[in-house]
C-alpha positions in Angstrom: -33.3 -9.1 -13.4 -32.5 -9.0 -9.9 -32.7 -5.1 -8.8 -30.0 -3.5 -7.0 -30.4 -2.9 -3.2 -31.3 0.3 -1.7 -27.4 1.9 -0.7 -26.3 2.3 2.8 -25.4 5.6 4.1 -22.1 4.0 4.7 -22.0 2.6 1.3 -23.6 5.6 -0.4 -20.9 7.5 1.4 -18.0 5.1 -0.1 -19.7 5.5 -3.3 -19.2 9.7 -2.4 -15.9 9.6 -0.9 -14.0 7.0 -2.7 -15.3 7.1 -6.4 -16.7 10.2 -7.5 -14.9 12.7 -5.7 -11.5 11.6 -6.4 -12.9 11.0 -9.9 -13.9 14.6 -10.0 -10.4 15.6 -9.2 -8.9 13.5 -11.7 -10.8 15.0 -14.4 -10.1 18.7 -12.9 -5.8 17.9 -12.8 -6.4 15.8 -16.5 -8.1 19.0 -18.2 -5.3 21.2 -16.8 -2.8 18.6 -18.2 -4.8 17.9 -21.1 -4.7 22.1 -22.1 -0.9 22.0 -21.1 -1.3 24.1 -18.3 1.2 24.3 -15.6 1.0 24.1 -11.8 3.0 26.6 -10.6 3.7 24.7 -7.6 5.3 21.7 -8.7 8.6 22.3 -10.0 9.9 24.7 -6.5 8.4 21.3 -4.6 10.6 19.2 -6.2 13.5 21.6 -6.4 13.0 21.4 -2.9 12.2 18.0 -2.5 15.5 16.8 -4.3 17.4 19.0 -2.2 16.1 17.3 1.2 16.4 14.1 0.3 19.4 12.2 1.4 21.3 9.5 0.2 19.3 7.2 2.5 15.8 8.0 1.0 17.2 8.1 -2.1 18.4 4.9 -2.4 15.3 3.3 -0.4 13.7 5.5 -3.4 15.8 3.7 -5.9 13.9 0.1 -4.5 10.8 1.1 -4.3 11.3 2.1 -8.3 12.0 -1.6 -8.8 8.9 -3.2 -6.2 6.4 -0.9 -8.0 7.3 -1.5 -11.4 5.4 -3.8 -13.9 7.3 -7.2 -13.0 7.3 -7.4 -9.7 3.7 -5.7 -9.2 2.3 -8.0 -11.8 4.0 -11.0 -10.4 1.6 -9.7 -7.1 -1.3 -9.1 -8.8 -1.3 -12.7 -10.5 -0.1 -14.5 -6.8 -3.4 -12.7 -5.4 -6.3 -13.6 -8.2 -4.4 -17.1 -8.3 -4.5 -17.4 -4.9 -8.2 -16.2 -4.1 -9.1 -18.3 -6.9 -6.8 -21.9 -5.7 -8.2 -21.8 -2.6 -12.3 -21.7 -3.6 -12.8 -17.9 -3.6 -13.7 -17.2 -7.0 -16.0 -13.9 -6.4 -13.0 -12.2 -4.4 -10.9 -13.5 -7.2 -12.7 -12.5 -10.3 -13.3 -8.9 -8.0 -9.3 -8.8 -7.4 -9.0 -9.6 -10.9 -11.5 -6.8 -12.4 -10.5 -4.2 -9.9 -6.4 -4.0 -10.5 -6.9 -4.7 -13.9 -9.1 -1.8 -14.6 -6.7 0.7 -13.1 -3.6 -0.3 -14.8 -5.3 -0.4 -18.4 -6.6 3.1 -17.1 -3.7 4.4 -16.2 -1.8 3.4 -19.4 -4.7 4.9 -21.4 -4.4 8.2 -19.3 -0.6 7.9 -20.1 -1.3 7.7 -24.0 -3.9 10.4 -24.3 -2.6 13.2 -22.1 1.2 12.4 -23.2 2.8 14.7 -20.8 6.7 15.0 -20.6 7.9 13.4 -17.6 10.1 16.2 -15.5 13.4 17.1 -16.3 14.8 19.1 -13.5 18.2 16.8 -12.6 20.1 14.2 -13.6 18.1 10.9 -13.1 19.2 7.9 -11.1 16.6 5.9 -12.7 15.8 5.8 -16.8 12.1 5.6 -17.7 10.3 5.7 -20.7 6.9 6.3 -21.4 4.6 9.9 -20.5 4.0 11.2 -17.2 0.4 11.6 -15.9 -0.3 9.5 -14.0 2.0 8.0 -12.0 2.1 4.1 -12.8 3.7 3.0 -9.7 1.0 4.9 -7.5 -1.7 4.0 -9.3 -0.9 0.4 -8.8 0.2 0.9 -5.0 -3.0 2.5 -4.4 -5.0 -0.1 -6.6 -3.4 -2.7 -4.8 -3.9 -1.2 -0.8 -7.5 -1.1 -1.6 -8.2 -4.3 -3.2 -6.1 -5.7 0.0 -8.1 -3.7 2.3 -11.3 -4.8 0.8 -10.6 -8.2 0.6 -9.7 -8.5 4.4 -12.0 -5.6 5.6 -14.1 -8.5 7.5 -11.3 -10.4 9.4 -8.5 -8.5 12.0 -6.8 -8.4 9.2 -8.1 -4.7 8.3 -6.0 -2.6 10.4 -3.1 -3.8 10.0 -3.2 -3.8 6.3 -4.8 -0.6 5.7 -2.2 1.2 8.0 0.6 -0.3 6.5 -0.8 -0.5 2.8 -1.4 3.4 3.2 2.4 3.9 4.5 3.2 1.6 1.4 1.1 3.8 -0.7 2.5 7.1 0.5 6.3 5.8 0.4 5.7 4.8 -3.4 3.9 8.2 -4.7 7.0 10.3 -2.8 9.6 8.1 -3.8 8.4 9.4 -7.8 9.4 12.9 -6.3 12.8 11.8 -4.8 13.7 10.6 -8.3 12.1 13.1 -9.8 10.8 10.8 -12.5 7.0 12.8 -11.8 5.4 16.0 -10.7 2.8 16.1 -7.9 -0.2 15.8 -10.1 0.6 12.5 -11.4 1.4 11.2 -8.2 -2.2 12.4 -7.2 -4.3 11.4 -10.3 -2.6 7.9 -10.1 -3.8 7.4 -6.3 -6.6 8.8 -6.7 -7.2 6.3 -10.1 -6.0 3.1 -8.2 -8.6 4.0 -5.5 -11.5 5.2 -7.5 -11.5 2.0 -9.9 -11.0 -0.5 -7.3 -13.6 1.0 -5.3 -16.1 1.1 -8.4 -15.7 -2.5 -9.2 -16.6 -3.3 -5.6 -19.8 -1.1 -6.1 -20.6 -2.6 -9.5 -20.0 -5.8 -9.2 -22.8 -8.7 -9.1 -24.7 -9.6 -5.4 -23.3 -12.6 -5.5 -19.9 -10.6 -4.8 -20.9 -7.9 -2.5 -21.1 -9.5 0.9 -17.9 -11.9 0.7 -14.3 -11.8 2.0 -11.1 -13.4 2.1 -12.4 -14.6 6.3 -15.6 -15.2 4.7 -15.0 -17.7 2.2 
């Protein structure tokens, strides 16, 4: 067997920054979650929140519900492996593949172990079923950013789609709050998930995988 490469201090310092730390955090808001516990915080923040937001955020809220959802989000994720694999990258492909897969079958886990009641502080807009922690819809944003961000870190590409894939990001976790369909916390953990997982997959998967790009092909 092949052995692994000595780490970077930039990679050792993804490895830090985007795995295990927001990892760690995960497991500090699950355990809280897990026991029951409340974050006092949360429900004045979206007391508040509802109360700022106007009918325009709302209904941009509204849309976003519908782009992050499973259909539409797993329509994406299909186009992109399919797409990555059609056009001769299979590493980034089977790496696209691994990566958003692994964070929506660990956020639906999450979803069925922890089981926490999803906020009931107004009438909804919206109906959905299903528990709270964490936040589907920002797990997948986040999942999907980073696989992007990844994927095109080695052409011009990267800017662009790192600043506007975290804008993405950030407009899909808040609009959770605006509907009021999730507390803080999951809108955390399920960023923080989507990241983490997509980022380990990069780290874990085979050399063959760990120097190529979409501009590298």
């Amino acid at each position: 067997m092949t052995p692994w490469p000595p780490l970077s201090l930039r990679a050792l310092l993804r490895l830090m920054l985007g795995v295990l730390l927001p990892l760690l955090i995960v497991g500090y808001l699950a355990e809280d979650v897990f026991e029951q516990q409340r974050f006092t915080f949360e429900t004045p923040l979206l007391i508040w929140i509802h109360a700022q937001a106007g009918s325009a955020l709302t209904q941009t809220s509204v849309a976003l519900n519908t782009i992050g959802g499973p259909v539409v989000m797993g329509g994406v994720f299909v186009l992109v492996v399919l797409g990555l694999w059609l056009t001769a990258r299979r590493p980034q492909a089977i790496f696209a593949a691994v990566g958003l897969g692994s964070a929506v079958g660990v956020a639906l886990v999450m979803k069925l172990v922890f089981h926490r009641p999803r906020p009931a502080l107004w009438p909804r807009l919206i109906t959905e079923s299903g528990a709270s922690f964490p936040s589907g819809h920002s797990t997948t944003a986040a999942a999907l950013v980073t696989c992007l961000v990844l994927l095109l870190w080695r052409t011009p590409w990267r800017w662009p789609t790192l600043i506007l894939g975290s804008l993405y990001a950030l407009l899909m976790g808040s609009s959770r709050l605006v509907l009021g369909v999730h507390y803080p916390t999951d809108v955390l953990a399920g960023w923080l998930t989507g990241l983490s997982l997509v980022l380990g997959v990069y780290h874990l998967r085979s050399s063959a995988l760990r120097h190529v790009s979409v501009g590298s092909a």
